[in-house]
PyMOL Python script that loads the backbone (N, CA, C, O; Angstrom):
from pymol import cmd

cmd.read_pdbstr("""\
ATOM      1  N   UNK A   1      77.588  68.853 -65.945  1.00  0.00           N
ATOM      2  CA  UNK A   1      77.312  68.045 -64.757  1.00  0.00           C
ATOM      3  C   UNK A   1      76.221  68.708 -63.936  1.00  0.00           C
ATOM      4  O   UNK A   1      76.279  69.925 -64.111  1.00  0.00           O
ATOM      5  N   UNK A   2      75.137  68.317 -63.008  1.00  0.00           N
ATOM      6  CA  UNK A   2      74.332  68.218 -62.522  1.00  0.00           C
ATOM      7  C   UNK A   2      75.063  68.940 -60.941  1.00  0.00           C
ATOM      8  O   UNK A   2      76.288  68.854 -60.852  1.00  0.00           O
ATOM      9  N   UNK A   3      74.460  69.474 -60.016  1.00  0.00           N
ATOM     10  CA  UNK A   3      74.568  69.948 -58.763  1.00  0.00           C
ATOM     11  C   UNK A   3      74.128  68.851 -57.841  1.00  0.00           C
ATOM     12  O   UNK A   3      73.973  69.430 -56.766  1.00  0.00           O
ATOM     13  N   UNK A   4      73.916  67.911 -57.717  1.00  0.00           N
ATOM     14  CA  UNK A   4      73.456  66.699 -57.247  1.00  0.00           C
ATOM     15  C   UNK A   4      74.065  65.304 -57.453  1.00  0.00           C
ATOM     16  O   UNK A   4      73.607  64.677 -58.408  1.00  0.00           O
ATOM     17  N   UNK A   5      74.627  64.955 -57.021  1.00  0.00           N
ATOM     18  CA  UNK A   5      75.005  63.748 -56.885  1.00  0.00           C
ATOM     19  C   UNK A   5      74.005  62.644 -57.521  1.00  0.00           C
ATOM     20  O   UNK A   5      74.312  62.002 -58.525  1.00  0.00           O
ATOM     21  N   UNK A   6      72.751  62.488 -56.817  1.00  0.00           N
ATOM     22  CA  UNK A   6      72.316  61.396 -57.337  1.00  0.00           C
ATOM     23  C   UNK A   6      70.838  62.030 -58.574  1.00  0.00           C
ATOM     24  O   UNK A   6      69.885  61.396 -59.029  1.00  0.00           O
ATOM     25  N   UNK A   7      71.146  63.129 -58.720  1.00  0.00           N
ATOM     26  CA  UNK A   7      70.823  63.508 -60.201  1.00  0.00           C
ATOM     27  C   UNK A   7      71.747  63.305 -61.296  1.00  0.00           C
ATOM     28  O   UNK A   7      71.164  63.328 -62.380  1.00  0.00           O
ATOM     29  N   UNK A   8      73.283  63.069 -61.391  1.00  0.00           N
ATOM     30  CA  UNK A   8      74.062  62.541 -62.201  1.00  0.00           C
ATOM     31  C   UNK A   8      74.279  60.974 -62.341  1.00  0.00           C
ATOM     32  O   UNK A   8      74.903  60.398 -63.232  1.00  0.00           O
ATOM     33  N   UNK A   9      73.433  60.264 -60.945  1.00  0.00           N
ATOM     34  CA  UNK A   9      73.162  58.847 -61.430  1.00  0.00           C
ATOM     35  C   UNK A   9      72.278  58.223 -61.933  1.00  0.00           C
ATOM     36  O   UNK A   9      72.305  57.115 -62.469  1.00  0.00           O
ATOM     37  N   UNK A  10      70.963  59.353 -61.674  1.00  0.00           N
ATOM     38  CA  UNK A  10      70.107  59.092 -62.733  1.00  0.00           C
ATOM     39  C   UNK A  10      70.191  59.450 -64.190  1.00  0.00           C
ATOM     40  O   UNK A  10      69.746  58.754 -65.102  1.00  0.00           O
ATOM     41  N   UNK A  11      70.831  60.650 -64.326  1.00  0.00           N
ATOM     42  CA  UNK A  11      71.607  60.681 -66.017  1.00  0.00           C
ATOM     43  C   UNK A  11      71.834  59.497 -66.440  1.00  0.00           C
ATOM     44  O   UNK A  11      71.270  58.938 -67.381  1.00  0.00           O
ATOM     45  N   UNK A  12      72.696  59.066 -65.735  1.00  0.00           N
ATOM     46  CA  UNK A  12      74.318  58.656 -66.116  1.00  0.00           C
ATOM     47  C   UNK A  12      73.409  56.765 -66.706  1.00  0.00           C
ATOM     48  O   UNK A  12      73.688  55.985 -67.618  1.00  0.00           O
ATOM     49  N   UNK A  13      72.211  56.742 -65.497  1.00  0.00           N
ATOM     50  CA  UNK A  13      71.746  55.294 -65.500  1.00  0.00           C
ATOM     51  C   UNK A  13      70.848  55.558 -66.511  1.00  0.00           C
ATOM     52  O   UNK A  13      71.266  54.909 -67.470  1.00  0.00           O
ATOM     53  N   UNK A  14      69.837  56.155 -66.840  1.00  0.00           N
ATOM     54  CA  UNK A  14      68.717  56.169 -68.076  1.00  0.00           C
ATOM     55  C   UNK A  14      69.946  56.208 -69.550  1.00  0.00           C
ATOM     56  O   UNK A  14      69.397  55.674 -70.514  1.00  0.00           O
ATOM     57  N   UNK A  15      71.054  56.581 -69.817  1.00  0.00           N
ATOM     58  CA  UNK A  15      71.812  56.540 -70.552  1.00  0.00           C
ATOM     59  C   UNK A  15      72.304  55.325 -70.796  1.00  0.00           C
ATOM     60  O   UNK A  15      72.497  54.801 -71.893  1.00  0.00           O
ATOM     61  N   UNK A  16      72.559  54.766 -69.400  1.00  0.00           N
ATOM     62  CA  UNK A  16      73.340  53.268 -70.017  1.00  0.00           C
ATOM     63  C   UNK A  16      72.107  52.446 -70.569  1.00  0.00           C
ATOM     64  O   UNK A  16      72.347  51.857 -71.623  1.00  0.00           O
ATOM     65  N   UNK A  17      71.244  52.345 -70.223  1.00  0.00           N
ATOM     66  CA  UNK A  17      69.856  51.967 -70.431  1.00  0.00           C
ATOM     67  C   UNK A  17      69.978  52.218 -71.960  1.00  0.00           C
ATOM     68  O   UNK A  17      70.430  51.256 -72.581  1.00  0.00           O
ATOM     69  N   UNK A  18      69.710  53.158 -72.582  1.00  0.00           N
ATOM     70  CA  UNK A  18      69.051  53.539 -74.009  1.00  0.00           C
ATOM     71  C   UNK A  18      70.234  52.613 -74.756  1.00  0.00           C
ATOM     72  O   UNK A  18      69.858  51.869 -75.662  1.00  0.00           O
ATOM     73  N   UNK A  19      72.076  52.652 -74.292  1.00  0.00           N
ATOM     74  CA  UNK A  19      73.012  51.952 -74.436  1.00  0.00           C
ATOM     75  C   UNK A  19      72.687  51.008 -74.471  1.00  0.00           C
ATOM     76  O   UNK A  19      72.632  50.399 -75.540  1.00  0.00           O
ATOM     77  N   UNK A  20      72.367  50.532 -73.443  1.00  0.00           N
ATOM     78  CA  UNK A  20      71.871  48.856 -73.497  1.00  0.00           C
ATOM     79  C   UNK A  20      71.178  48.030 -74.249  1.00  0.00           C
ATOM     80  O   UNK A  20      71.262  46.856 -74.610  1.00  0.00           O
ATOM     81  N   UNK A  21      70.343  49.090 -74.427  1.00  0.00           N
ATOM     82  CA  UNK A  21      69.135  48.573 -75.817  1.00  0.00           C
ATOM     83  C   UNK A  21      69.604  48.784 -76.889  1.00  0.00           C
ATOM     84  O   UNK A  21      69.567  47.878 -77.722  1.00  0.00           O
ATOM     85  N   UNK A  22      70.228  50.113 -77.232  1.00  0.00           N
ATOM     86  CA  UNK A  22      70.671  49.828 -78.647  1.00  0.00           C
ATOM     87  C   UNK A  22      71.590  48.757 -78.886  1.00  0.00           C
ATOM     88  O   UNK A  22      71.211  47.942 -79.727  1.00  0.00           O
ATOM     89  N   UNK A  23      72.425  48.605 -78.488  1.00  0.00           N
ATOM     90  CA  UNK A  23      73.109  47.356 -78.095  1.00  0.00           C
ATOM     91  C   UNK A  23      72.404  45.874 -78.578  1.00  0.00           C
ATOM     92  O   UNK A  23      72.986  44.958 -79.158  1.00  0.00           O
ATOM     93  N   UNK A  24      71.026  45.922 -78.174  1.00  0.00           N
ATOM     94  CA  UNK A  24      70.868  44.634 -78.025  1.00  0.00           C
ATOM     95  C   UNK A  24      70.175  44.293 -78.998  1.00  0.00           C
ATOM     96  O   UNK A  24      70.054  43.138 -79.406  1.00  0.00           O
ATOM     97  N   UNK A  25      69.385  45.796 -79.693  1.00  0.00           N
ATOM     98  CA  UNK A  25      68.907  45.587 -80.788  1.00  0.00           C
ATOM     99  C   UNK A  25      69.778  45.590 -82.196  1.00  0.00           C
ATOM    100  O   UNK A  25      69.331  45.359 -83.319  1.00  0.00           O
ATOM    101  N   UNK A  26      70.966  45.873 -81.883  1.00  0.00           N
ATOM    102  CA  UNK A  26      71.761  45.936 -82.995  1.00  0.00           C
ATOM    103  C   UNK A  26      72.291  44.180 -83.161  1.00  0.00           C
ATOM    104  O   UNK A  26      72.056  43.451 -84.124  1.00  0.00           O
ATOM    105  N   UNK A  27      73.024  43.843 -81.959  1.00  0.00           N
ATOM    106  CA  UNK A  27      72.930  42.344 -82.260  1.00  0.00           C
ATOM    107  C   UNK A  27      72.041  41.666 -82.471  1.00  0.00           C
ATOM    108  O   UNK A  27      72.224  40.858 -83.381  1.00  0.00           O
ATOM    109  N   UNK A  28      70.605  41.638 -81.733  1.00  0.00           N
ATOM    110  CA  UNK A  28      69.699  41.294 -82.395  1.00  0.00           C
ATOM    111  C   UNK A  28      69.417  40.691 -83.802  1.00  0.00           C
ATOM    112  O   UNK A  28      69.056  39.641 -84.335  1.00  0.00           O
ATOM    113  N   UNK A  29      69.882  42.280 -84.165  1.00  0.00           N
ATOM    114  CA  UNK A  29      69.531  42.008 -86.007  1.00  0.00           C
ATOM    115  C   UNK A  29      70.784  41.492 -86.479  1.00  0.00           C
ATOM    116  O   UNK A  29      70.557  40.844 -87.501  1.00  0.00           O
ATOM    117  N   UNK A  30      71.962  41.490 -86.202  1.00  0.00           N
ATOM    118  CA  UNK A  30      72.924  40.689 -86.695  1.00  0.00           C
ATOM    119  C   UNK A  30      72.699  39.439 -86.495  1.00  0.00           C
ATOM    120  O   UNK A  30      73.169  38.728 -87.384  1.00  0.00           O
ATOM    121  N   UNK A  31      72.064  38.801 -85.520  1.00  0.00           N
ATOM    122  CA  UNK A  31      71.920  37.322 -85.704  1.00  0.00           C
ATOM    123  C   UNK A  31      70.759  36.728 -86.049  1.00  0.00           C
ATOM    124  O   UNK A  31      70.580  35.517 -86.180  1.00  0.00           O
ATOM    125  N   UNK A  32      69.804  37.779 -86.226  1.00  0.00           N
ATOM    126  CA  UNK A  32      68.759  37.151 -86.691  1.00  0.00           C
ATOM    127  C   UNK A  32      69.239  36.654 -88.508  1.00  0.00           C
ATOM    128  O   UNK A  32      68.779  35.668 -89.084  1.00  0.00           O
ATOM    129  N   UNK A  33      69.801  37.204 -88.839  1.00  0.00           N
ATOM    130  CA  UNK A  33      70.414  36.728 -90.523  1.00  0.00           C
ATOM    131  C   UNK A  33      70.875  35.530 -90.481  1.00  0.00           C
ATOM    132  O   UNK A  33      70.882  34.931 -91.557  1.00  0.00           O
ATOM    133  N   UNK A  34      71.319  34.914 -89.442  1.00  0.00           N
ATOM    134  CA  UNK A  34      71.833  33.817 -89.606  1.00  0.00           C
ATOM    135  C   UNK A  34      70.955  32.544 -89.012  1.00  0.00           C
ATOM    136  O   UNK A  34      71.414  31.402 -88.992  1.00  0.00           O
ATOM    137  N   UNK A  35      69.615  32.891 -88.525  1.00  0.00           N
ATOM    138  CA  UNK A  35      68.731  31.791 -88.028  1.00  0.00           C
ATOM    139  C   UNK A  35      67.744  31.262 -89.750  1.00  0.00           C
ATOM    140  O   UNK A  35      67.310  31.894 -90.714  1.00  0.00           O
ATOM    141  N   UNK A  36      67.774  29.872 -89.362  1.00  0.00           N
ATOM    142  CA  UNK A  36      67.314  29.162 -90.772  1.00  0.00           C
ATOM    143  C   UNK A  36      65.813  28.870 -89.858  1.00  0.00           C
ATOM    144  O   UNK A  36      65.609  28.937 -88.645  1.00  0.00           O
ATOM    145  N   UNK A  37      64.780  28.483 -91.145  1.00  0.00           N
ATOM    146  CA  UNK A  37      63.679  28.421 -90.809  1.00  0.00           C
ATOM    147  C   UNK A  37      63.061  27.010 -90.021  1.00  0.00           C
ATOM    148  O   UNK A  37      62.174  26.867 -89.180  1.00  0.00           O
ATOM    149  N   UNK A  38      63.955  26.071 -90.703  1.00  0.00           N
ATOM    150  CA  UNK A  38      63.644  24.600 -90.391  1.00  0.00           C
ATOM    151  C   UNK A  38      65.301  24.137 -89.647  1.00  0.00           C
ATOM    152  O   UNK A  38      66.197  23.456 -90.146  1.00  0.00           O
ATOM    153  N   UNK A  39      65.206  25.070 -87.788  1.00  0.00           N
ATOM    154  CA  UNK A  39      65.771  24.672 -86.765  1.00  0.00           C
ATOM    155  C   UNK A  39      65.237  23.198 -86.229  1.00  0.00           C
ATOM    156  O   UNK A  39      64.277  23.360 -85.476  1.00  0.00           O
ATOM    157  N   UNK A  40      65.545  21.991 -86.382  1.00  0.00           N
ATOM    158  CA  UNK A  40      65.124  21.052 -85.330  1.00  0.00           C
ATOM    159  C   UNK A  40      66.098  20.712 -84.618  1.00  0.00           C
ATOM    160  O   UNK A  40      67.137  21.284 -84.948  1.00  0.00           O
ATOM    161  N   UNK A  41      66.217  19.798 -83.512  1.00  0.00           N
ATOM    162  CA  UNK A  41      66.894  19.862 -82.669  1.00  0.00           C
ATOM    163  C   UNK A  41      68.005  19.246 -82.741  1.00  0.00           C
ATOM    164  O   UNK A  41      69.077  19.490 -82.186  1.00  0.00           O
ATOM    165  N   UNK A  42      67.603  18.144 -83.702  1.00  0.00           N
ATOM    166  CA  UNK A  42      68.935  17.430 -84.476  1.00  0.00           C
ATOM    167  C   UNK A  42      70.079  18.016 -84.977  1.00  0.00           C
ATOM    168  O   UNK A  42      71.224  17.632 -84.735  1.00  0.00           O
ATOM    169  N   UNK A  43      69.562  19.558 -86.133  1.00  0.00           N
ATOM    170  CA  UNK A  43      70.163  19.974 -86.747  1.00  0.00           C
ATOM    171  C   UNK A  43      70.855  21.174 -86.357  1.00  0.00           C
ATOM    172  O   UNK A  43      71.709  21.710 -87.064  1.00  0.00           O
ATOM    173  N   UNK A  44      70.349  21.749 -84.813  1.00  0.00           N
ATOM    174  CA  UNK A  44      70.834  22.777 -84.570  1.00  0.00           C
ATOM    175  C   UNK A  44      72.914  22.787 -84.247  1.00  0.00           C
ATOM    176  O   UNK A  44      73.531  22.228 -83.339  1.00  0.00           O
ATOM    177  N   UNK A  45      73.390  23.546 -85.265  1.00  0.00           N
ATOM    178  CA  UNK A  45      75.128  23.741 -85.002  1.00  0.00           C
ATOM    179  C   UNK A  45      75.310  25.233 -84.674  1.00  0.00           C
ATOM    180  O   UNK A  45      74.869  26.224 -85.257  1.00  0.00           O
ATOM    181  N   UNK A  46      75.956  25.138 -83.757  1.00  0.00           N
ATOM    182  CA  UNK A  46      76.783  26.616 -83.607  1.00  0.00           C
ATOM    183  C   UNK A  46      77.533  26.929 -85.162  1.00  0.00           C
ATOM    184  O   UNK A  46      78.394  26.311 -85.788  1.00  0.00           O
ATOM    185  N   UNK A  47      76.707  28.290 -85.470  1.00  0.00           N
ATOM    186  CA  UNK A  47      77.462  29.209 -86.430  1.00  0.00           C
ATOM    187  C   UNK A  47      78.683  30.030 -86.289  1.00  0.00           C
ATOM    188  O   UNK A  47      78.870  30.921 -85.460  1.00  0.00           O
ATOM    189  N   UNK A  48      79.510  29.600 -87.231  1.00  0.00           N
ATOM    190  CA  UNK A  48      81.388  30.472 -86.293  1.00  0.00           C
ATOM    191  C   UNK A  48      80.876  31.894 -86.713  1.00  0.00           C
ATOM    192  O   UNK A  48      81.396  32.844 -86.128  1.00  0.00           O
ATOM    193  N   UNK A  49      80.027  32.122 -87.549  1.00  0.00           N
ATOM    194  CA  UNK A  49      80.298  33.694 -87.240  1.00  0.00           C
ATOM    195  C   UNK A  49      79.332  34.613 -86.354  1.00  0.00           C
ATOM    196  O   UNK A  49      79.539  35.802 -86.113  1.00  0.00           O
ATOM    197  N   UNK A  50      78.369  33.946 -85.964  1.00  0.00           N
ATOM    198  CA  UNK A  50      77.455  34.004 -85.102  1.00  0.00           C
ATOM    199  C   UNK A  50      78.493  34.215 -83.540  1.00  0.00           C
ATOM    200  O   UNK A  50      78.430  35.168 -82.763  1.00  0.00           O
ATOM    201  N   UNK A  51      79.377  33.031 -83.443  1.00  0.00           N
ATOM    202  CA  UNK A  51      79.961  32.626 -82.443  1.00  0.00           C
ATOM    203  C   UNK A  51      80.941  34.268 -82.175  1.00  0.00           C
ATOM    204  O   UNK A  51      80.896  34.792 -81.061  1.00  0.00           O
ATOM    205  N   UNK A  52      82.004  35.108 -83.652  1.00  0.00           N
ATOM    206  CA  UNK A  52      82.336  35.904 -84.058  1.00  0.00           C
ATOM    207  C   UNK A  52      81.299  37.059 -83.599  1.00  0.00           C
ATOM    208  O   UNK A  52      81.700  37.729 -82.648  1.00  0.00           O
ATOM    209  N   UNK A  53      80.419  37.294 -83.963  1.00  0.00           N
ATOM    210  CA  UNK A  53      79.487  38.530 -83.423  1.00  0.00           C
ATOM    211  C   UNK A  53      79.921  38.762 -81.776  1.00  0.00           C
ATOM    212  O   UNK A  53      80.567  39.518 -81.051  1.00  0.00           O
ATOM    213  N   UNK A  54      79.124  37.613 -81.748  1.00  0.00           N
ATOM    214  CA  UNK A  54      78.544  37.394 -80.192  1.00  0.00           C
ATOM    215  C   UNK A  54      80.338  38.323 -79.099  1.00  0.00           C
ATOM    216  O   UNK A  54      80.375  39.342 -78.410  1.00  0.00           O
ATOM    217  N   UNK A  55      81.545  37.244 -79.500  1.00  0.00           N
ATOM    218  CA  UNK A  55      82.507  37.714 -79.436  1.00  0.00           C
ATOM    219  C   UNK A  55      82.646  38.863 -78.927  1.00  0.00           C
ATOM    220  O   UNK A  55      82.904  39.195 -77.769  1.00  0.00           O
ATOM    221  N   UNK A  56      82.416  39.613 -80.085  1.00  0.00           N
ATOM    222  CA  UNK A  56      82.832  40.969 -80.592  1.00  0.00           C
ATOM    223  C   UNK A  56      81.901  41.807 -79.611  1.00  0.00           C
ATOM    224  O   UNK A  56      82.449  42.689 -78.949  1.00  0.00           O
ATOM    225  N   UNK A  57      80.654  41.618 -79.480  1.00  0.00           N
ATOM    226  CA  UNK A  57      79.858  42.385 -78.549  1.00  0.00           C
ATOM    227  C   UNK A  57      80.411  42.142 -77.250  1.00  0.00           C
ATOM    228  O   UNK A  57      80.236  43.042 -76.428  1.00  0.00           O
ATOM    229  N   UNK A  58      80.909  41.335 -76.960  1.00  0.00           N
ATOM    230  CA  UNK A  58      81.187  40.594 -75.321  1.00  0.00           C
ATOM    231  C   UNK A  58      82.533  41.443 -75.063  1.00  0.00           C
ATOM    232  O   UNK A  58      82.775  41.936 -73.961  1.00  0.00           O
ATOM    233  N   UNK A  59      83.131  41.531 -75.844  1.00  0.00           N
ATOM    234  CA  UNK A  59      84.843  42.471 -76.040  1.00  0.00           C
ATOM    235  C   UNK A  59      84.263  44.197 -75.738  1.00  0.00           C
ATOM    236  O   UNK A  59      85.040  44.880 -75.070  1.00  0.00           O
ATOM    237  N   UNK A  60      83.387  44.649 -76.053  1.00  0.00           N
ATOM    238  CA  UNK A  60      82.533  45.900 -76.027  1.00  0.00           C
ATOM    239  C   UNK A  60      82.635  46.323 -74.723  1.00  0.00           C
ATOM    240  O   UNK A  60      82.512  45.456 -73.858  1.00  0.00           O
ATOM    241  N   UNK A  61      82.874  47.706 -74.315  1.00  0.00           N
ATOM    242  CA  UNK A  61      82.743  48.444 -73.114  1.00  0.00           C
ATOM    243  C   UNK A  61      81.536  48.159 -72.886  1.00  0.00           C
ATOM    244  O   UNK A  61      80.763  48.248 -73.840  1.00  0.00           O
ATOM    245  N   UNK A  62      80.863  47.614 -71.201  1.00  0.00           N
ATOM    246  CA  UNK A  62      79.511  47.692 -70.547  1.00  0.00           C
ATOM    247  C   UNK A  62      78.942  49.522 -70.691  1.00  0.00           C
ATOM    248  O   UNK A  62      79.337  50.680 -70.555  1.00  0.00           O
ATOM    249  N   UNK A  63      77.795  48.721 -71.047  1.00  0.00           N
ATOM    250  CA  UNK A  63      76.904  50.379 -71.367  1.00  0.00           C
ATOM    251  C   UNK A  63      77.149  51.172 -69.983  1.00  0.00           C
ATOM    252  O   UNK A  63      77.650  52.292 -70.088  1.00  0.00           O
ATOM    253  N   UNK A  64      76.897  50.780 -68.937  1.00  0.00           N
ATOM    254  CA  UNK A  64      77.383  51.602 -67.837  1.00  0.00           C
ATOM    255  C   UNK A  64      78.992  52.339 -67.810  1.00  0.00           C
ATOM    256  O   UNK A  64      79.287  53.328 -67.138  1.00  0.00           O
ATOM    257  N   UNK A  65      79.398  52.004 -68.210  1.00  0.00           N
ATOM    258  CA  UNK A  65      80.799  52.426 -68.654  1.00  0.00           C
ATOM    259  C   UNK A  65      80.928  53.850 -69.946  1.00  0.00           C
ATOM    260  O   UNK A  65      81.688  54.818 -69.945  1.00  0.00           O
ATOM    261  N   UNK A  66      80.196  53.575 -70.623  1.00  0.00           N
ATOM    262  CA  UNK A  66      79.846  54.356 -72.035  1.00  0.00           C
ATOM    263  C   UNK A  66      79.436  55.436 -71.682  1.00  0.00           C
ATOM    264  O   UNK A  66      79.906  56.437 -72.221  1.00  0.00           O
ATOM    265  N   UNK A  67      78.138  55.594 -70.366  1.00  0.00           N
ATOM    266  CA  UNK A  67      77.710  56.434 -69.894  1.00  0.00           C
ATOM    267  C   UNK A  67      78.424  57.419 -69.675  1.00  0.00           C
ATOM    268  O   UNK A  67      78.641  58.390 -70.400  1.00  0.00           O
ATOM    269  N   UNK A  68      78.983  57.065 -68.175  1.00  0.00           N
ATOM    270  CA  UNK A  68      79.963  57.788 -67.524  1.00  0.00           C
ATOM    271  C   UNK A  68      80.606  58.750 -68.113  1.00  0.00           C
ATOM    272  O   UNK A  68      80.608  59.966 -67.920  1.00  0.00           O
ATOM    273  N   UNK A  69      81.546  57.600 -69.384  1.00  0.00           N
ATOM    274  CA  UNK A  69      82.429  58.120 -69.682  1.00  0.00           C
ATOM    275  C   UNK A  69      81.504  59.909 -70.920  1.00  0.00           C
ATOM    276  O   UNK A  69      81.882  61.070 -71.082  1.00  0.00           O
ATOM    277  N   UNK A  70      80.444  59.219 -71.372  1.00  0.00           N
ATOM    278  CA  UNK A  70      79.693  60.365 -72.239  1.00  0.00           C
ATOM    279  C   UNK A  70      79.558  61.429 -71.180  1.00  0.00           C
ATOM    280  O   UNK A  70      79.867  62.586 -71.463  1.00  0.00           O
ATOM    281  N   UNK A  71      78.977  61.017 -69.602  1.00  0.00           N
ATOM    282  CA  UNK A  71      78.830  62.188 -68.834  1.00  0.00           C
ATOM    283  C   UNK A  71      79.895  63.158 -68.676  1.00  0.00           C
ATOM    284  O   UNK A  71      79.819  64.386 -68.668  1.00  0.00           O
ATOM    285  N   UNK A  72      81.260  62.126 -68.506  1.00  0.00           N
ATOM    286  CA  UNK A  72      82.234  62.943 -67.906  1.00  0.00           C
ATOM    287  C   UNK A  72      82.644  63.956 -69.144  1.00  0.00           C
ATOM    288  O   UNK A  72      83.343  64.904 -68.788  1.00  0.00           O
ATOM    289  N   UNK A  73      82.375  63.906 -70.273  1.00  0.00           N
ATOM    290  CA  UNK A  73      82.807  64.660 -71.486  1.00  0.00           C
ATOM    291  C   UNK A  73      81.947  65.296 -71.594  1.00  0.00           C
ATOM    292  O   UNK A  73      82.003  65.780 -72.724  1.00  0.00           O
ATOM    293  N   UNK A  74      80.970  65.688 -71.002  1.00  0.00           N
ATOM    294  CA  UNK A  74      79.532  66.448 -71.413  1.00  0.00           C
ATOM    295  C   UNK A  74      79.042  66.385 -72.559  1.00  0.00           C
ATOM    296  O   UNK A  74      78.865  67.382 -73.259  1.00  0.00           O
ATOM    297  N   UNK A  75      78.675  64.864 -73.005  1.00  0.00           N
ATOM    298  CA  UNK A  75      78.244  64.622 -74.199  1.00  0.00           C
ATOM    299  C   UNK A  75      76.833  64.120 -73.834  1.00  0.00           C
ATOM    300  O   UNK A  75      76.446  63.150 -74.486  1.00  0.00           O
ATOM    301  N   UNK A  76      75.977  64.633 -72.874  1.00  0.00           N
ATOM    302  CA  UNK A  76      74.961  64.192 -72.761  1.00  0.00           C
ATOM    303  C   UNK A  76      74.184  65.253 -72.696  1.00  0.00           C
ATOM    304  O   UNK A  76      74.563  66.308 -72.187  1.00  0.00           O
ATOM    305  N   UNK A  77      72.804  65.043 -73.303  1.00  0.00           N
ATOM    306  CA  UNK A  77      72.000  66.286 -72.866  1.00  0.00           C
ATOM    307  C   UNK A  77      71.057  65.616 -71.824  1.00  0.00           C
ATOM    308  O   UNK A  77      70.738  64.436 -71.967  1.00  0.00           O
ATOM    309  N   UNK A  78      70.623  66.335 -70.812  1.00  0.00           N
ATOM    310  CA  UNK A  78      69.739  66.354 -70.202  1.00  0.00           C
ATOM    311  C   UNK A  78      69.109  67.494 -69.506  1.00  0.00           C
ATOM    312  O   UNK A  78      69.705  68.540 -69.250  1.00  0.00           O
ATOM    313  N   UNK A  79      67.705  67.212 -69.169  1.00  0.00           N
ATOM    314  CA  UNK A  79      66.879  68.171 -68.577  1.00  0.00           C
ATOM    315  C   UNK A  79      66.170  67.820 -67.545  1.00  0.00           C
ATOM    316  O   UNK A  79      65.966  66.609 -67.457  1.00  0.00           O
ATOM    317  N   UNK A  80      65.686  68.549 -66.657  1.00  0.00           N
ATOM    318  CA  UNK A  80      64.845  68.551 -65.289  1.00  0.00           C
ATOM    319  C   UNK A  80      63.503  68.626 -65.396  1.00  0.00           C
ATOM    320  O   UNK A  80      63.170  68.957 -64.258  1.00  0.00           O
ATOM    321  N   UNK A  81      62.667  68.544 -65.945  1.00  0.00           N
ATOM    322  CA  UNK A  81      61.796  69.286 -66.080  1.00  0.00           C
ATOM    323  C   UNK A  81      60.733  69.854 -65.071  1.00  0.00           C
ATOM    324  O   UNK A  81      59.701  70.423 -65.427  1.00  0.00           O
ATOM    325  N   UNK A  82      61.110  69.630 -63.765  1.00  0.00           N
ATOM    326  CA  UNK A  82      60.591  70.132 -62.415  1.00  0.00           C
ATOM    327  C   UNK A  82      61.364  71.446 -62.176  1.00  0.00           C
ATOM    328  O   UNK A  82      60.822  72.391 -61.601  1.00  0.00           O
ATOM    329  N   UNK A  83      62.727  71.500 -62.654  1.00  0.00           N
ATOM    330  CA  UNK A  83      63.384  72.437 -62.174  1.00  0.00           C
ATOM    331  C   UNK A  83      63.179  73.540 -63.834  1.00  0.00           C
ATOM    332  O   UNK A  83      64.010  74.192 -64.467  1.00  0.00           O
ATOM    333  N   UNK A  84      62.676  73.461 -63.906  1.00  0.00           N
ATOM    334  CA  UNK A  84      62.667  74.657 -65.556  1.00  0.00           C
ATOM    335  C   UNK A  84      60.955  75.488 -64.984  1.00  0.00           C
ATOM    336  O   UNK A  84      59.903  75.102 -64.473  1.00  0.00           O
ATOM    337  N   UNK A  85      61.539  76.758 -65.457  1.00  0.00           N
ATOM    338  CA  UNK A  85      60.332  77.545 -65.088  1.00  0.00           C
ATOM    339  C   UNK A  85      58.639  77.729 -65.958  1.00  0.00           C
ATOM    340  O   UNK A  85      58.396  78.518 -66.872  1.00  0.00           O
ATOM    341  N   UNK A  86      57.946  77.018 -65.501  1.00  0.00           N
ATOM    342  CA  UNK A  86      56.589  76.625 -65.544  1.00  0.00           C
ATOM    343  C   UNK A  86      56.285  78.158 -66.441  1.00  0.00           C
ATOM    344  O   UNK A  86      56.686  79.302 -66.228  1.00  0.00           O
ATOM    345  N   UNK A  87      55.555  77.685 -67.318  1.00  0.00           N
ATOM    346  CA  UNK A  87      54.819  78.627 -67.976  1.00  0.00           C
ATOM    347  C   UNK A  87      53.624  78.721 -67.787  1.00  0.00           C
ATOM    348  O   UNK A  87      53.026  77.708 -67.423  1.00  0.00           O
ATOM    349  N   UNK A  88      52.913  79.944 -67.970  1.00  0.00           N
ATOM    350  CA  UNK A  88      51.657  80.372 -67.871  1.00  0.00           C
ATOM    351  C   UNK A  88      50.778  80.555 -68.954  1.00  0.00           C
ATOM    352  O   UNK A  88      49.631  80.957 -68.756  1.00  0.00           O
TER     353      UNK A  88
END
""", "prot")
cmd.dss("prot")
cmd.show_as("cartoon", "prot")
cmd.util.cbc("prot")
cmd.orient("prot")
């Protein structure tokens, strides 16, 4: 943990962040498998397992949550790099 208060919310927030994205790129690519090439508007149906993904991500701890909880276990690395001693 950090000596600063709102140096552990900037941890804690650039973390849920990288969370967030991986996140979104992982569903992402799970549903991109299931988009067909010739969508028209007629033909567009909800896919049940699409519907199933989606689900399953929505059931998922919020990345802000993930954080925390990585901070509070000291499973995060981080660095200062203002506060580390400048080389010559």
């Amino acid at each position: 943990t950090t000596d600063n208060i709102y140096e552990s919310i900037v941890v804690m927030s650039k973390r849920a962040n990288q969370i967030s994205n991986n996140i979104k790129e992982e569903l992402s690519q799970k549903l991109s498998e299931f988009t067909s090439s010739n969508d028209n508007l007629e033909e567009v149906f909800e896919n049940r397992e699409q519907i199933e993904i989606s689900k399953h991500y929505e059931k998922m701890p919020k990345p802000s949550l993930i954080a925390v909880q990585e901070f509070l276990e000291d499973k995060i690395y981080y660095r200062n790099p203002s506060k580390e001693p400048k080389e010559l």
